[in-house]
N, C-alpha and C positions, 0 to 999 in steps of 0.2 A: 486725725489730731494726734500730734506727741503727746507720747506720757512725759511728763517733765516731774519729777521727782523734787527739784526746790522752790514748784510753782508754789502759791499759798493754797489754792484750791486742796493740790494734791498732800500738801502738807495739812491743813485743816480735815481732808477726809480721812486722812490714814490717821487723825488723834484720837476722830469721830469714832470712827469704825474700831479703833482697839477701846475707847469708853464702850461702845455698845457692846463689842468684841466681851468684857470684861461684864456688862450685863447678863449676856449667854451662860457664859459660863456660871456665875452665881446663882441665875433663875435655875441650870441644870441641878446646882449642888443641891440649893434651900427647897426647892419646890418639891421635890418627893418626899424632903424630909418632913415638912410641915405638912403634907399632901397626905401623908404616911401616919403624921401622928396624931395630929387634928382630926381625920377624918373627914371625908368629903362634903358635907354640912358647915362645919365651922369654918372651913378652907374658902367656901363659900359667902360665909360672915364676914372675914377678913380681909377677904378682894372686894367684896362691897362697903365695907368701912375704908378702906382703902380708895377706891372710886370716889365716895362723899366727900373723902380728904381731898383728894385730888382736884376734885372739880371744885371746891371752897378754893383752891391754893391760888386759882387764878386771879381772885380778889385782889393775893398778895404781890403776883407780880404786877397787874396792874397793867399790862400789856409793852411794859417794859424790854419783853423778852425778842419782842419786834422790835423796836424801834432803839433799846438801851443801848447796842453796841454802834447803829449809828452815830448815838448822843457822842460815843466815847472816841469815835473816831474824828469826829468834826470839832474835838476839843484840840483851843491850839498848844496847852503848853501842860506840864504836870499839873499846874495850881487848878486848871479850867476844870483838869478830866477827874481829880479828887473831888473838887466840890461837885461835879454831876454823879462819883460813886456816893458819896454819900448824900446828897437829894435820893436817891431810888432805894438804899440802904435803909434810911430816916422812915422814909415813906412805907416802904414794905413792912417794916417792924411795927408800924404804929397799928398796921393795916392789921398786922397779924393778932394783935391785941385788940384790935375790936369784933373782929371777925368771931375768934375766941367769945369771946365775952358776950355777945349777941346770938351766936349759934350753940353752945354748951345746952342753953336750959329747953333747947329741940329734942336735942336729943333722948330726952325722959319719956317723950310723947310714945317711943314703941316701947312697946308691952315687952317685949324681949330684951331680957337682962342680962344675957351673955352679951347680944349686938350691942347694948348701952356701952358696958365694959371696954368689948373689942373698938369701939368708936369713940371714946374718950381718951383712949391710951393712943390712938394715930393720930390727934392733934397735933402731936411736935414734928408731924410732917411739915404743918404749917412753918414751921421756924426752919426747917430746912432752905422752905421754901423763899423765905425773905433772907434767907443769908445765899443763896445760891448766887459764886460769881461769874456762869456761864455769859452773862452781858458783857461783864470786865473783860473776857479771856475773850470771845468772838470780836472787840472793839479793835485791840488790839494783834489779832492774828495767833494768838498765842494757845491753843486748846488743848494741848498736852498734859498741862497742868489740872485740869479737869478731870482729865484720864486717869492721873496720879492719883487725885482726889476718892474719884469713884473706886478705884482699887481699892486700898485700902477701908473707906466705909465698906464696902462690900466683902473685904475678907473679916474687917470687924463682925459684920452682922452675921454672916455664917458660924465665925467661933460664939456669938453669944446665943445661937438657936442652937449648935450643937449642944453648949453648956446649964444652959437654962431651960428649955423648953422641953419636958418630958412627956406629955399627957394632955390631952383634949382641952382641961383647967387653966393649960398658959397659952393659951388661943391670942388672949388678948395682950399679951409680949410681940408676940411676929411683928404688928405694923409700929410697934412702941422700938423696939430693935434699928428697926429698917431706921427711922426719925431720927434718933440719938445720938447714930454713928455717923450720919452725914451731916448732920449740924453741927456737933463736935470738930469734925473736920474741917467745916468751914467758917467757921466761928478761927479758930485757929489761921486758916486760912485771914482772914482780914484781918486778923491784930498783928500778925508776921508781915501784912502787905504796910498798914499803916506803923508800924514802927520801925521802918527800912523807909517809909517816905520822907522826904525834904519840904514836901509842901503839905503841910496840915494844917487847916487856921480854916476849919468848919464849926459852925455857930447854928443852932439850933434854932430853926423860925417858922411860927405855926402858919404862918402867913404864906413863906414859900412852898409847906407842904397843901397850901389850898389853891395855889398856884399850878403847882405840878399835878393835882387832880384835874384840875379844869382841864389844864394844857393836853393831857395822857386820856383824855373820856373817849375819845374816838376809838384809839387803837384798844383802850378797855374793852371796848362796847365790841369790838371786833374780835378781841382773842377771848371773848365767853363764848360766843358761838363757835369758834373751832375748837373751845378747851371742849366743851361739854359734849359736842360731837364726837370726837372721840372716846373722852372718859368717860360720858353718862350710859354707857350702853347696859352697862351693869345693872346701875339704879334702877334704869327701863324695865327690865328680864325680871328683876327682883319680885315687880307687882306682878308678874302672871305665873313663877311656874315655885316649886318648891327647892328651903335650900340645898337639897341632894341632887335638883339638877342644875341649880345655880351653880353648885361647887363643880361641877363635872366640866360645864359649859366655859367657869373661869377659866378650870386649866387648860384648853385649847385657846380661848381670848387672851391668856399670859402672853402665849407663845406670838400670836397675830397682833399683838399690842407690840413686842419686840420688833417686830420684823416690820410693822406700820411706823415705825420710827427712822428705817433709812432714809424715805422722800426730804424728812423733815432736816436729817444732818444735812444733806445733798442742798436745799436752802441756805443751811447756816454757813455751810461750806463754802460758798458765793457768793452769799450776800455782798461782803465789805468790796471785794473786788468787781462784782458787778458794780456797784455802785461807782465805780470810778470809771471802768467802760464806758457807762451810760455819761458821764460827764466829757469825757472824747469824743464819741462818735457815737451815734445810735445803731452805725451798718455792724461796730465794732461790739457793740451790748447785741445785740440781736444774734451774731454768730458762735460770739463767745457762750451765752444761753445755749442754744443750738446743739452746739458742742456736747457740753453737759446733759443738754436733755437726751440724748442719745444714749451716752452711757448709764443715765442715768432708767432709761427704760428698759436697757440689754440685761442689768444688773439685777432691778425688780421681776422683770418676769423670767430668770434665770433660777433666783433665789423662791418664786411662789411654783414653780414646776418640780423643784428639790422637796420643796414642803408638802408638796401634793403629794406625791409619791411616796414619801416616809412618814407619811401624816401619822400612820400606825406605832412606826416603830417608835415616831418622837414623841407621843402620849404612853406607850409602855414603858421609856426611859424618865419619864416624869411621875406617873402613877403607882410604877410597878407594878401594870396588871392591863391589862387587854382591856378597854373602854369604847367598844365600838361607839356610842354616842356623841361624846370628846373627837376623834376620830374623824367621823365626819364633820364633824363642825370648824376642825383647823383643816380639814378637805375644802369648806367652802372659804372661810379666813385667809384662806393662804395666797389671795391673788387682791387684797386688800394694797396693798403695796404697791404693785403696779401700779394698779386706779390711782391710787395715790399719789404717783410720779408724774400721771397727766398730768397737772393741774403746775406741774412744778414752773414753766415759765412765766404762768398770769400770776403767782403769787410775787414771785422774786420782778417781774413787772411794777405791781401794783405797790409794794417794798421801795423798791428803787425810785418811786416818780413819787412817792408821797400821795398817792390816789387813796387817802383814808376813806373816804365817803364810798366808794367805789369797795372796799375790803369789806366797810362795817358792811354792808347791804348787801355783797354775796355771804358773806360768811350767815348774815340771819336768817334767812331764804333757806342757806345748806340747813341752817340746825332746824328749821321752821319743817323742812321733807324729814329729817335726822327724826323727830321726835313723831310727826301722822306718822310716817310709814313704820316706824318702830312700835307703837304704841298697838298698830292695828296687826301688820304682822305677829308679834309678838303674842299677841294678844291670840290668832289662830291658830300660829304652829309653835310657840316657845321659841325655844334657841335657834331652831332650824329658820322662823320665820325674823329674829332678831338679825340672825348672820347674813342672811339677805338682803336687809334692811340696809346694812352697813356696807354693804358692795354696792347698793344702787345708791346711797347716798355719797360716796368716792365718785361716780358717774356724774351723778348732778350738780357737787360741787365743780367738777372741773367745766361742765356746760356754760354754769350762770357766771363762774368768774370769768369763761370767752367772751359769753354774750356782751359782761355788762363794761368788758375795759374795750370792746368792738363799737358799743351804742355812742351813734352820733350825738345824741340828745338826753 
């Protein structure tokens, strides 16, 4: 296959790839500095307040994040594809304020009055997360802007951890940082998009957002089992080992968290134009996948053979300090990726044919092996049994999504 440099694929991955591109780099700058000055304990706290945020945030999209920029593509005219930004807009925000508002008074329940601190102040991730216009920008082919986006929040949050964070005490600024700068952005981000538009004439109706809940519970129901599979691995580790080796263990899972995220651009990367393949021909969807899953495997286990091999040197350039423990654990991390690029044709499959019933029911299944095998391994060997956990559940997801879009019945 030609490289085609102004196909959308190959312009959607080179936007992808410099956002994530622009992640690397910032995790390299902020990560030893906070790794450094926190100390490996609250480092610790912080990725796991971090994680709780995370795995709430999917509330707020709502599983939007699948299905939003279809919405925005099968809009026929600006007026259609405004009133679908702001139904998901509406919806997210309201999401985010209840979400808030029912989960805050949880958090008193642990005895630990630093985690309270550090987990109160990473709520405004939440609002990150309802303003995030990644649906907008994959609707319409345009992911660049995104890129720009993440820039900028991420050179903000570095100058304000250089400037503010001196000591173990501003622990809970790190994920308060991370939240403020990206939401800032995109907050900006959509009063710049809506007063440049020509079609605005959106009216507020609690009726439509009871509509859009019903309408979105599938693909909901389906992006909690793959949010939490990923980001709950944290939570899991948290109940068996202590946080000096929680913190140890994040900072190798930072790194495998990064590099677990090419499968997923490689998706997004696709999507819209699979989607119109699949509407021509199905010989023409099937090769064009094909195609991409190729590259897309050549590039994962290209990328987790680099990571193996400097597993060392890239936890020394994060820790500043020799962590044989970390070490091995982005040793076993580092082929998560791959796995992870299996499964890449039955998702963008089961995406493209609208098979929700089919996504919810692998996806629960993965998180249902996600959580025994986590809980037990874990439970035996710590992080060593956690990070195993997470390579055989990348295997099983990609089994049960063959099995179940193969089953006759």
């Amino acid at each position: 296959m030609s490289f085609d440099i102004n196909s959308i694929f190959t312009k959607n991955y080179i936007n992808l790839s410099l956002n994530q591109g622009v992640n690397i780099i910032a995790t390299l700058i902020y990560t030893p500095i906070l790794f450094q000055i926190l100390g490996e304990e609250n480092f610790g706290l912080i990725q796991l307040a971090f994680s709780v945020v995370i795995v709430l945030s999917i509330f707020i999209s709502y599983g939007y994040s699948l299905n939003g920029p279809i919405k925005i593509v099968q809009s026929q005219n600006t007026k259609e594809k405004n009133i679908v930004i702001c139904e998901i807009l509406s919806l997210r925000l309201i999401l985010c304020l209840v979400i808030f508002i029912f989960s805050v008074p949880f958090i008193y329940l642990d005895s630990n009055s630093i985690f309270q601190k550090i987990l109160i102040f990473s709520y405004v991730i939440l609002l990150a997360e309802a303003l995030n216009p990644l649906f907008y920008l994959q609707g319409i082919n345009k992911i660049l802007p995104q890129s720009i986006l993440n820039f900028f929040s991420k050179s903000i949050y570095v100058i304000l951890i250089i400037l503010f964070i001196t000591d173990s005490d501003d622990a809970y600024l790190a994920n308060f940082f991370y939240g403020t700068s990206i939401s800032f952005l995109f907050l900006f981000f959509w009063i710049k998009y809506f007063l440049s538009s020509n079609y605005y004439n959106y009216q507020f109706s609690l009726k439509k957002i009871i509509i859009n809940l019903k309408e979105n519970l599938q693909f909901f129901l389906s992006s909690i089992s793959t949010h939490f599979t990923i980001n709950g691995a944290l939570i899991v580790l948290s109940l068996f080992v202590s946080n000096k080796e929680l913190g140890r263990f994040s900072l190798a899972y930072k790194v495998a968290f990064i590099l677990r995220m090419i499968p997923i651009f490689f998706i997004q990367s696709v999507l819209q134009q699979a989607t119109k393949k699949n509407d021509i021909s199905k010989k023409e969807f099937d090769k064009f996948l094909s195609n991409y899953f190729r590259i897309g495997l050549l590039t994962t286990v290209l990328i987790a053979i680099i990571t193996y091999i400097f597993s060392d040197l890239i936890i020394q350039i994060f820790a500043d300090e020799k962590i044989d423990y970390s070490s091995k654990i982005l040793s076993l991390l580092s082929f998560i990726p791959f796995f992870a690029m299996l499964n890449f044709k039955n998702v963008v499959y089961i995406l493209v044919n609208d098979l929700k019933s089919k996504l919810n029911r692998a996806t629960f299944y993965t998180l249902l092996f996600m959580l025994f095998s986590s809980l037990i391994l874990s439970n035996l060997y710590g992080g060593y049994g956690l990070a195993c956990s997470l390579l055989l559940t990348e295997l099983f997801s990609f089994f049960i999504h063959y099995f179940l879009i193969n089953k006759k019945w």
